[in-house]
N, CA, C and O atoms as a GROMACS GRO file, in nm:
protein
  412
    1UNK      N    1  10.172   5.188   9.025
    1UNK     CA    2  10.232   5.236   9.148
    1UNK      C    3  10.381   5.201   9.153
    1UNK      O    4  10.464   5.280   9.198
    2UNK      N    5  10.408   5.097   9.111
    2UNK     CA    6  10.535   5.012   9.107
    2UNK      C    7  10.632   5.135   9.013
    2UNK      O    8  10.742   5.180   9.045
    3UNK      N    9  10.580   5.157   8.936
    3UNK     CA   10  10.668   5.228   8.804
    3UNK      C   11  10.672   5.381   8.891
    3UNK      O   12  10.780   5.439   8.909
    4UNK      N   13  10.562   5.428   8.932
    4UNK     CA   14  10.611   5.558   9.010
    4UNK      C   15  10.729   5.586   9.136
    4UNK      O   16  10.791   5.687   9.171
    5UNK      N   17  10.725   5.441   9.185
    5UNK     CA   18  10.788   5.412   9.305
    5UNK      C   19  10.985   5.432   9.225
    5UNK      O   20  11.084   5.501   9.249
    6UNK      N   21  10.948   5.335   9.137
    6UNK     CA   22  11.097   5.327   9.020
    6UNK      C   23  11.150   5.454   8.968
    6UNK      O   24  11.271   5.466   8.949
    7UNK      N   25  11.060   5.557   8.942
    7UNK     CA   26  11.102   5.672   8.910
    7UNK      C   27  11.096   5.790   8.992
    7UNK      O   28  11.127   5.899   8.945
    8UNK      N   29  11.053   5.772   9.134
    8UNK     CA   30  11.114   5.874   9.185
    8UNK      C   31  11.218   5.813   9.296
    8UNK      O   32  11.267   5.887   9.382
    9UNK      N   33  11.250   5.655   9.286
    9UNK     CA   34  11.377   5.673   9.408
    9UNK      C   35  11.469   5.683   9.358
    9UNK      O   36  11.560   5.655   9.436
   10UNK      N   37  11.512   5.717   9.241
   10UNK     CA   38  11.688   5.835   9.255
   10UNK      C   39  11.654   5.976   9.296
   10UNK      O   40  11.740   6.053   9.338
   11UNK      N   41  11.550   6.004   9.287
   11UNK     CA   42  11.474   6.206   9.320
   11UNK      C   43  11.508   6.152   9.470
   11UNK      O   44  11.610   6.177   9.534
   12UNK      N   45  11.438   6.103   9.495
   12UNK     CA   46  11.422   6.099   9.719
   12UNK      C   47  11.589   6.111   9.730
   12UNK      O   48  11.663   6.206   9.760
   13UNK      N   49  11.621   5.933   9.682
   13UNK     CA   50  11.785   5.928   9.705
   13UNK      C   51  11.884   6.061   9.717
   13UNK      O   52  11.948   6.091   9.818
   14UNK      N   53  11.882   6.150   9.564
   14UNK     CA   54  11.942   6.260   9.562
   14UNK      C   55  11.897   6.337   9.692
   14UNK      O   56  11.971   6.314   9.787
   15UNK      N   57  11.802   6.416   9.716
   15UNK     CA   58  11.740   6.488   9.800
   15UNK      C   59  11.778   6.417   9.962
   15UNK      O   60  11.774   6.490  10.061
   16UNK      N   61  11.808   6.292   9.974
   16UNK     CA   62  11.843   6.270  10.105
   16UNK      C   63  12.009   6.277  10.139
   16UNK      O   64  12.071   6.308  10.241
   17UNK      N   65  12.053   6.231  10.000
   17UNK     CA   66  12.250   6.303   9.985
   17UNK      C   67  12.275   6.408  10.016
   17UNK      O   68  12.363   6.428  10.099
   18UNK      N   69  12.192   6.530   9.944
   18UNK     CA   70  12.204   6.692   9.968
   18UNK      C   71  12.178   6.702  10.126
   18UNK      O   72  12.258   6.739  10.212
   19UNK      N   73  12.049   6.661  10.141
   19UNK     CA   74  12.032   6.723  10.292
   19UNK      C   75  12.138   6.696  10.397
   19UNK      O   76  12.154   6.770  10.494
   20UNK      N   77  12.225   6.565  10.369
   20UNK     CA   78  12.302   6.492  10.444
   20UNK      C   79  12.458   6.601  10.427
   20UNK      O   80  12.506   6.659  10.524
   21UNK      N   81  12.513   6.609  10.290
   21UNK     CA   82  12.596   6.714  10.282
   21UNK      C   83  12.570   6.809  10.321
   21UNK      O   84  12.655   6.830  10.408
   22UNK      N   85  12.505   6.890  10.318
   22UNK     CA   86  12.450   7.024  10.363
   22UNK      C   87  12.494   7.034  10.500
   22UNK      O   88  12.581   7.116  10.529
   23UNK      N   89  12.434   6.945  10.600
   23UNK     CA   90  12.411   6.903  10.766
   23UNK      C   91  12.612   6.929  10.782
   23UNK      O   92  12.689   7.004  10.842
   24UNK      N   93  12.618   6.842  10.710
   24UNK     CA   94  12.751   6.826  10.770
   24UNK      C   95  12.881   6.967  10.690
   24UNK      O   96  12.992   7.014  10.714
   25UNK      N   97  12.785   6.980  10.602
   25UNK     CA   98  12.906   7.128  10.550
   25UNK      C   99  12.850   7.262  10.654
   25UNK      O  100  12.931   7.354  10.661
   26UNK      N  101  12.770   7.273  10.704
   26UNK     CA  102  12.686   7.360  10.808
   26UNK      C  103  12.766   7.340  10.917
   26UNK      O  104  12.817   7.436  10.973
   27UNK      N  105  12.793   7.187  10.968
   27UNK     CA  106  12.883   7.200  11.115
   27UNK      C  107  13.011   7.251  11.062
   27UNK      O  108  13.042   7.359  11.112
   28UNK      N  109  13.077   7.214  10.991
   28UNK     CA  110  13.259   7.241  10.943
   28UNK      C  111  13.211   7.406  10.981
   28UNK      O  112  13.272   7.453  11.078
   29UNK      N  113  13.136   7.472  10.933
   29UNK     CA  114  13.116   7.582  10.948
   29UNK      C  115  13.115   7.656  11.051
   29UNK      O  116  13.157   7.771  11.051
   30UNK      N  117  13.043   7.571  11.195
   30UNK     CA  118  13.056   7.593  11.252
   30UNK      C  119  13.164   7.559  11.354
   30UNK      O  120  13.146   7.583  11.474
   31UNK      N  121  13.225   7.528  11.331
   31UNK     CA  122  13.379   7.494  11.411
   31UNK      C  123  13.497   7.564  11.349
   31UNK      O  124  13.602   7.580  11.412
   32UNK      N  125  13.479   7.603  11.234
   32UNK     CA  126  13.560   7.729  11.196
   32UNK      C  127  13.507   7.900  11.237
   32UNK      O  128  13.594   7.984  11.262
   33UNK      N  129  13.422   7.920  11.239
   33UNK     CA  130  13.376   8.032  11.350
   33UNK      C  131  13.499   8.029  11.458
   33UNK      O  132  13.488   7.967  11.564
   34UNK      N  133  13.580   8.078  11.434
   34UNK     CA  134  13.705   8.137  11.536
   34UNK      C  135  13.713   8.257  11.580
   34UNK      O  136  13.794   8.321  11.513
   35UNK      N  137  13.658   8.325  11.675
   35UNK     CA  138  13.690   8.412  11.722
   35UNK      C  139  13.871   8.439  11.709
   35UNK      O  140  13.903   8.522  11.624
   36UNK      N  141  13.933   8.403  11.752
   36UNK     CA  142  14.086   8.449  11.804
   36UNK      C  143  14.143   8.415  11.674
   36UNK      O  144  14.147   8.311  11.607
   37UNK      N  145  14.190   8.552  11.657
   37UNK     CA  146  14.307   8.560  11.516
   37UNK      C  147  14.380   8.479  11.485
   37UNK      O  148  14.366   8.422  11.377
   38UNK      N  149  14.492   8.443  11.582
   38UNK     CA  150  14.578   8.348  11.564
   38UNK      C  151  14.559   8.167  11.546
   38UNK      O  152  14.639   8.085  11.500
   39UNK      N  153  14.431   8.149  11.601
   39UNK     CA  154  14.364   8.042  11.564
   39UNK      C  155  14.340   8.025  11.422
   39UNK      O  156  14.405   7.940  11.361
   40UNK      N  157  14.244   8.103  11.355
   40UNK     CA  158  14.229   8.176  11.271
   40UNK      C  159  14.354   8.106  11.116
   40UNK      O  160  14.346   8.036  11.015
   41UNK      N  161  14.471   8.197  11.203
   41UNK     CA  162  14.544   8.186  11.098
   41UNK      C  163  14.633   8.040  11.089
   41UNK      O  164  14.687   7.997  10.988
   42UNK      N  165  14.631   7.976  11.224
   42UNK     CA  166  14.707   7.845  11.246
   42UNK      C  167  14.627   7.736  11.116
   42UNK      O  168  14.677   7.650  11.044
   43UNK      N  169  14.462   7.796  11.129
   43UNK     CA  170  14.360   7.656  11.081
   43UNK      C  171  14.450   7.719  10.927
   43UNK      O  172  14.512   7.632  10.866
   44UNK      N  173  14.453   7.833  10.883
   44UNK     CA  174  14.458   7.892  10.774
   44UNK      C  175  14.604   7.845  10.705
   44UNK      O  176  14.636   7.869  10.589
   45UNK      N  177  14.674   7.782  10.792
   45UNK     CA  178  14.866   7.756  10.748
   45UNK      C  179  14.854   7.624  10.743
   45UNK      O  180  14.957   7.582  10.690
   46UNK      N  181  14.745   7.492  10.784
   46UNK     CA  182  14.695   7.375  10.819
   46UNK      C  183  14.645   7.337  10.685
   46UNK      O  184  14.692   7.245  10.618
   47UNK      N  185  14.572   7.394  10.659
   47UNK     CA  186  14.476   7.398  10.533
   47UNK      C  187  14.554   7.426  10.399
   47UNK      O  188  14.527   7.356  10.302
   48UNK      N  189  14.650   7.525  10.389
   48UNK     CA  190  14.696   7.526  10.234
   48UNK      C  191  14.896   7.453  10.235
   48UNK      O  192  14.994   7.492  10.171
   49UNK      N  193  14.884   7.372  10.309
   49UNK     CA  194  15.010   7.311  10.306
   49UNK      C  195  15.012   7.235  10.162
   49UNK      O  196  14.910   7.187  10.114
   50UNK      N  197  15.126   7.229  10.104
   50UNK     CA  198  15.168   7.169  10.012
   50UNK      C  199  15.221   7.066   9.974
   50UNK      O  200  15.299   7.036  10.065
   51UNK      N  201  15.228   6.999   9.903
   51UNK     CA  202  15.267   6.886   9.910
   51UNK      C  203  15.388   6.866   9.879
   51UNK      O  204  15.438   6.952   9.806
   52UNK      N  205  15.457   6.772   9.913
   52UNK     CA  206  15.619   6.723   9.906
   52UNK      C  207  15.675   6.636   9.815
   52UNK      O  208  15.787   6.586   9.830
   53UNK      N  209  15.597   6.616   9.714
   53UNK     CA  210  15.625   6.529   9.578
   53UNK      C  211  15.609   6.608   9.478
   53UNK      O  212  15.612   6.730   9.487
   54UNK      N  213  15.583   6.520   9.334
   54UNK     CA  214  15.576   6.561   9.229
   54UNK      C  215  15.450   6.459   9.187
   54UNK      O  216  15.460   6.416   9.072
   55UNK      N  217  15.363   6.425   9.242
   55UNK     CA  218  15.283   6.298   9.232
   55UNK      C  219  15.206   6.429   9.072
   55UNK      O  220  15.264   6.414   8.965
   56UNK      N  221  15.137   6.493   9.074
   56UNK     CA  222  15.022   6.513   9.006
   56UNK      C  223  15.109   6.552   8.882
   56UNK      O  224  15.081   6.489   8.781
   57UNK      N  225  15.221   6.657   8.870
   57UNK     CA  226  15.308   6.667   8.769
   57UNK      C  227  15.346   6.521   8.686
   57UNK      O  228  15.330   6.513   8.564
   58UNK      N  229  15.392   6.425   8.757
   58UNK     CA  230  15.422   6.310   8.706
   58UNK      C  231  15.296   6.214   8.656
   58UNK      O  232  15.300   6.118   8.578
   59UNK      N  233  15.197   6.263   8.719
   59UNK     CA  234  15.088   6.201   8.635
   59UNK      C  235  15.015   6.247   8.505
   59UNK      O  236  14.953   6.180   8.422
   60UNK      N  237  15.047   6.401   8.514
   60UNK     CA  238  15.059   6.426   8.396
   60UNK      C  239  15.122   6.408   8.269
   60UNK      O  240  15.058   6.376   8.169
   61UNK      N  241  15.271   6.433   8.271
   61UNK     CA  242  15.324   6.358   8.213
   61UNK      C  243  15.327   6.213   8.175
   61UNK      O  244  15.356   6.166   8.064
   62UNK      N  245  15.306   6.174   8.241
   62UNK     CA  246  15.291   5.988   8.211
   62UNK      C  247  15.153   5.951   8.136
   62UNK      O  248  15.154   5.839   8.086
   63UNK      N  249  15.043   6.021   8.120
   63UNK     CA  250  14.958   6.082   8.089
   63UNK      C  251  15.007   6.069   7.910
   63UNK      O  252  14.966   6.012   7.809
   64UNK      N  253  15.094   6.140   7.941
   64UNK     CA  254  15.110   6.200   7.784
   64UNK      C  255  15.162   6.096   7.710
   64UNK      O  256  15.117   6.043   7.609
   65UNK      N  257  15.301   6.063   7.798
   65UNK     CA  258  15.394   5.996   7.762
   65UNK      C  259  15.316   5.826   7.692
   65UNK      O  260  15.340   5.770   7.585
   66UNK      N  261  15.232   5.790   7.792
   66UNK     CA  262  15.164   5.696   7.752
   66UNK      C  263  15.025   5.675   7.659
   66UNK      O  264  14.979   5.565   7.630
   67UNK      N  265  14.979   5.776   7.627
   67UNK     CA  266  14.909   5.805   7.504
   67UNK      C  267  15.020   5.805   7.374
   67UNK      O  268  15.004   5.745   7.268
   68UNK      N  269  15.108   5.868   7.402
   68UNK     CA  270  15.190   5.864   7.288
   68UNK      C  271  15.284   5.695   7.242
   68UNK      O  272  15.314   5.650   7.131
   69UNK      N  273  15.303   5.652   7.355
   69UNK     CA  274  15.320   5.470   7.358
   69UNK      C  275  15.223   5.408   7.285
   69UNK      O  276  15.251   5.335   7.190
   70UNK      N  277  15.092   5.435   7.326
   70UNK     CA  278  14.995   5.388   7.296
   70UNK      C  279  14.985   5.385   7.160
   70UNK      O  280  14.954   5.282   7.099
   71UNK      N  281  15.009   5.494   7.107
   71UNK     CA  282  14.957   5.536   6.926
   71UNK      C  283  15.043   5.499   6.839
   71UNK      O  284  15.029   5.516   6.718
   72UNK      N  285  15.174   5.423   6.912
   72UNK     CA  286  15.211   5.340   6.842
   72UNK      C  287  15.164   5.182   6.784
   72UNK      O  288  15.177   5.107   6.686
   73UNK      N  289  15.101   5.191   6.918
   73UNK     CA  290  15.031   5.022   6.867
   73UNK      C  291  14.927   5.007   6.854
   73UNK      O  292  14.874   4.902   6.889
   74UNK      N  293  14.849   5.128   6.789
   74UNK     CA  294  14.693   5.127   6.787
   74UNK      C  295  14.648   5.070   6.651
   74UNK      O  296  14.529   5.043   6.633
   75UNK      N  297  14.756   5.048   6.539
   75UNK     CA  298  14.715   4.965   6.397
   75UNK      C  299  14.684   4.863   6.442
   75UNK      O  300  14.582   4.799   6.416
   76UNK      N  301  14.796   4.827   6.537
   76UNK     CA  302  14.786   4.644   6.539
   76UNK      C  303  14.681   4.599   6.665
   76UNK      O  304  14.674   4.476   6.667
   77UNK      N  305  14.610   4.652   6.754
   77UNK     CA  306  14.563   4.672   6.823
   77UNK      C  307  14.370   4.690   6.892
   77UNK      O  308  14.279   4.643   6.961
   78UNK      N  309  14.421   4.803   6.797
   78UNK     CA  310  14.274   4.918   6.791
   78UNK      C  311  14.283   5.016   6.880
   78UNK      O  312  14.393   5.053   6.921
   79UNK      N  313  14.159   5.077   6.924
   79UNK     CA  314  14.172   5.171   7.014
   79UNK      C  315  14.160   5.180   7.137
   79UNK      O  316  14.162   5.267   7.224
   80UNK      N  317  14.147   5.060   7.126
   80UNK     CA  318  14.123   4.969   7.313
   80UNK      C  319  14.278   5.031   7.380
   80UNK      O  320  14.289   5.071   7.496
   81UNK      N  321  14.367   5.028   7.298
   81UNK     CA  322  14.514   5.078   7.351
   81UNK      C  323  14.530   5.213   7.415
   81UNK      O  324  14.599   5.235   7.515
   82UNK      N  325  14.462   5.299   7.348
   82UNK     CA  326  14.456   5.417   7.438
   82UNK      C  327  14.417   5.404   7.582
   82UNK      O  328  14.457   5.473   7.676
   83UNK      N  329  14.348   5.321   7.582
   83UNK     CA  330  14.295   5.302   7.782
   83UNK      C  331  14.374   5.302   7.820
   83UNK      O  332  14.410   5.399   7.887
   84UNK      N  333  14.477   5.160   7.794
   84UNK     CA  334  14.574   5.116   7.878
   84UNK      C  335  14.657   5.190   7.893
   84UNK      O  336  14.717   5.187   8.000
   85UNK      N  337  14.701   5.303   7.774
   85UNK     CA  338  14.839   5.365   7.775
   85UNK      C  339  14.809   5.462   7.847
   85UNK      O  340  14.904   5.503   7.914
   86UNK      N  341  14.685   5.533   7.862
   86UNK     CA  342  14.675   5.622   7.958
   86UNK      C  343  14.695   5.554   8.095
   86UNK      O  344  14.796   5.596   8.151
   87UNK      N  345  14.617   5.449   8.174
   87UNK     CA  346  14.621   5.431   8.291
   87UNK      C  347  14.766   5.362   8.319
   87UNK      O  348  14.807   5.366   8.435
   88UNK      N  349  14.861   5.288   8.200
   88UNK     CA  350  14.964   5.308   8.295
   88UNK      C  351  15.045   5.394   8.294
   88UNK      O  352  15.145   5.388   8.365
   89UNK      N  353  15.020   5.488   8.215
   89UNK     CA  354  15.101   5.603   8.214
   89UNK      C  355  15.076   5.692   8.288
   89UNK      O  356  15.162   5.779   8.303
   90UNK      N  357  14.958   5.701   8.357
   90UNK     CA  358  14.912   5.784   8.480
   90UNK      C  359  14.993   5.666   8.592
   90UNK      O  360  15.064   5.726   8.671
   91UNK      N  361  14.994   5.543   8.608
   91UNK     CA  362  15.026   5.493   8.712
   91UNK      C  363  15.164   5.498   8.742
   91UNK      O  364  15.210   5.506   8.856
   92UNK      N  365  15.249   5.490   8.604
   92UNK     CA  366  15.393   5.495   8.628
   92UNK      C  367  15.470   5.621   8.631
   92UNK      O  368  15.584   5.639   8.673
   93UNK      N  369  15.358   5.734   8.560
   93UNK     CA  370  15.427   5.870   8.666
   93UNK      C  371  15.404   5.916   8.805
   93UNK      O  372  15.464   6.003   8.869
   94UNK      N  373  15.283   5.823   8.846
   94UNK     CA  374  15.288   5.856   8.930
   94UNK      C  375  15.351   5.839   9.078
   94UNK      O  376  15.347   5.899   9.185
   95UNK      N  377  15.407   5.731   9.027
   95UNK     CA  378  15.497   5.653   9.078
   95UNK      C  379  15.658   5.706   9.116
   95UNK      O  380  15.727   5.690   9.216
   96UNK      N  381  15.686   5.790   8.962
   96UNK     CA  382  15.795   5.831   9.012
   96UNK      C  383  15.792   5.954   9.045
   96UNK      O  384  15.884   5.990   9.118
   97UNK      N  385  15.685   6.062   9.002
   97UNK     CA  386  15.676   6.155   9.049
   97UNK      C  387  15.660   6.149   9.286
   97UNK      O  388  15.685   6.239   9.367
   98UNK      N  389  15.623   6.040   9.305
   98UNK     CA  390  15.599   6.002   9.462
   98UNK      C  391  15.764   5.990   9.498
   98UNK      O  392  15.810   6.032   9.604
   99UNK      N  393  15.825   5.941   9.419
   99UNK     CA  394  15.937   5.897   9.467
   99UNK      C  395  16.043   6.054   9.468
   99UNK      O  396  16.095   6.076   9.577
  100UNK      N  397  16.062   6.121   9.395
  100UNK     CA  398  16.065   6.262   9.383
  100UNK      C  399  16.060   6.331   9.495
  100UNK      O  400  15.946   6.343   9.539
  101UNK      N  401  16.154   6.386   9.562
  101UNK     CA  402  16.071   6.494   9.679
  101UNK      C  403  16.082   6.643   9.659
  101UNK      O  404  16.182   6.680   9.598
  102UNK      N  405  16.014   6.716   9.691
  102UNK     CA  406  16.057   6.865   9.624
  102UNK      C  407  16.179   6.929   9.773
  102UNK      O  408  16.151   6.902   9.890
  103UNK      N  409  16.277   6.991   9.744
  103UNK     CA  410  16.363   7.064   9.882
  103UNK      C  411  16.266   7.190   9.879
  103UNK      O  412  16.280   7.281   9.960
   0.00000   0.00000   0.00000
């Protein structure tokens, strides 16, 4: 009984996540039901605003930039170096890409 109990509580678990998302992607739904156009289009100018940095560009790059850091010191090293050079190279573009503002 014990072992059946073990293998189906991630099944229930999952199945009680969905129902829970679902519930709540069903209301959003219903509060966007706008009758009036201009409502409509206000939620619609709210929703695809853009952002005012360069955060994801610069994380790309830094991305790169730091894989390529990395493969310099992967003789002496190993390949454990690639982690690092990615995450601070994601952290330090992203950094300056924040600092960046677009006009």
């Amino acid at each position: 009984m014990a072992d059946f109990i073990i293998a189906a509580l991630p099944w229930i678990i999952f199945g009680v996540v969905n129902a829970v998302v679902l519930v709540d992607l069903q209301k959003k739904n219903k509060v966007r039901n706008i009758e009036n156009i201009e409502e409509v289009n206000t939620l619609k100018k709210k929703e695809n605003t853009e952002e005012d940095d360069y955060m994801s560009i610069g994380m790309s790059i830094g991305m790169c930039i730091g894989i390529g850091i990395s493969l310099l010191f992967m003789k002496a090293f190993g390949t454990k170096v690639l982690i690092y050079g990615v995450c601070f190279g994601m952290l330090g573009g992203m950094m300056v890409g924040t600092l960046i503002k677009k006009k």
